[in-house]
Structure formats: structure tokens, C-alpha cells
N, C-alpha and C positions, 0 to 999 in steps of 0.2 A: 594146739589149735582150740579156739574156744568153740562152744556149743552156739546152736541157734537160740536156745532158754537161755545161756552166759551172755550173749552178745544182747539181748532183750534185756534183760536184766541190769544190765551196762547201760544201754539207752535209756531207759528207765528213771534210772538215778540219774543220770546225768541233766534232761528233762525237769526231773524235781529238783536238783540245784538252783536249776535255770529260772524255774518259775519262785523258789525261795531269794533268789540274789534279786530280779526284779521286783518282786514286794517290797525286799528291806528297802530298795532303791526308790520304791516307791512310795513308802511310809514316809510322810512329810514330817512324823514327830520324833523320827528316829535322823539323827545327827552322824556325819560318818563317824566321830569319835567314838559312837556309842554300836557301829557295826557290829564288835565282836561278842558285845553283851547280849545284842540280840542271837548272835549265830549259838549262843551257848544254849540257848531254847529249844532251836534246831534240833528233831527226831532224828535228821540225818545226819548229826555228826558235825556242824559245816565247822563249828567252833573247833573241834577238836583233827580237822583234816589240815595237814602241814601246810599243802598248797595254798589255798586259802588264805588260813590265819597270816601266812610269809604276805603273801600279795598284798591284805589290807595294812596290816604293819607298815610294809614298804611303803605301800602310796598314801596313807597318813604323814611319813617320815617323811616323804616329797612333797609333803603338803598337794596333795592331788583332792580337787573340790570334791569328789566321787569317792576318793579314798582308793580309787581303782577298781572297785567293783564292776563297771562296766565295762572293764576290760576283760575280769573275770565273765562276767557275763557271755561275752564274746566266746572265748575259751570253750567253754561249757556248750554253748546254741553251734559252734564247730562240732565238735562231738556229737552232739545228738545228728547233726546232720549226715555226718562219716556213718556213724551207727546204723540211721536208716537206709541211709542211701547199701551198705552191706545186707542188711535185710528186706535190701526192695521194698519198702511200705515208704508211706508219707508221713511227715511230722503228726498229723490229724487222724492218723492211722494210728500211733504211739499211743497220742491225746489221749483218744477215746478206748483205750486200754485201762486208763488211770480212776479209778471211782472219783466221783466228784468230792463224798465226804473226806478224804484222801487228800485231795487239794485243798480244801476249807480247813481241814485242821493243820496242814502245813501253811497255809495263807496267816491263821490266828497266830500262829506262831512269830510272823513276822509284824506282828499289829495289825494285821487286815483283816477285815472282814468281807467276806466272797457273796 
């Protein structure tokens, strides 16, 4: 059984995926071909996590406008919501758990600037 700090910690990350996949998704100069270029900048790994890198592969190879990411996206804003919803607090509750400079440097990471 995970802990209350394990299941937080799980929200967490999952959260900073979420807001990392919407940036890349958001960066107009980043092209899906060039998704996984960018996830290799990724502090968190996104480049090097199997689920991931498989999903964007795939939906390049389907020629999907998105490359899939929004699917992933989906995935990920599930999970954070199963996570809190276990931990009784609200997304906005998480949020403001997360330092801002925290976000800003995970934002640059995908070309954004916060």
C-alpha cells in the first residue's frame, strides 16, 4: 500500500507531465516530428519514459496531426484527478503545492516562457 507522501508524490509528477505535454502542445515552433527532441530537455525524464516515447512514435506513424499527445495528455489529467480525488484535496490544492520557479523552468524547457 502506498503512503500519503508516495500517492502526493505520484500526483505530483503526474501534474508536471501534464503541464509539460500541454506546453510542447502549445509551442507553435515545436512541430510533432520534433515532440521527442524536445521531451529529451525534459528534467523529468518524458524522453526517456517508455509510455510516452511508444504513444508519440505511434501516433506520428498514424500520422496523427497531434502525434497523440493529447491523448496522452488525457491519460496523465486522469491520473492526477484519481490521485487527488484519493487524497481528498482539489487540483488547485496540488497547484499551489508546486513552486512557481518549478513550473517556469519546466515551461523553458518546452520553449515557453511563463
Amino acid at each position: 500500500m502506498l503512503t500519503e507522501k508516495d500517492i502526493w508524490e505520484r500526483a505530483e509528477y503526474c501534474y508536471l507531465v501534464c503541464l509539460q505535454l500541454n506546453w510542447l502542445d502549445g509551442n507553435y515552433s515545436a512541430r510533432p516530428p520534433q515532440y521527442l527532441d524536445y521531451l529529451k530537455k525534459s528534467s523529468l525524464g518524458l524522453a526517456e519514459d517508455e509510455y510516452i516515447r511508444a504513444s508519440i512514435e505511434e501516433g506520428l506513424m498514424a500520422g496523427k496531426e497531434d502525434a497523440g499527445i493529447n491523448e496522452l495528455i488525457l491519460v496523465y489529467e486522469s491520473l492526477v484527478m484519481a490521485f487527488c480525488e484519493v487524497l481528498e484535496i482539489s487540483r488547485e490544492k496540488l497547484k499551489e503545492g508546486i513552486p512557481f520557479d518549478r513550473q517556469k523552468a519546466l515551461a523553458a524547457e518546452m520553449g515557453i516562457t511563463l
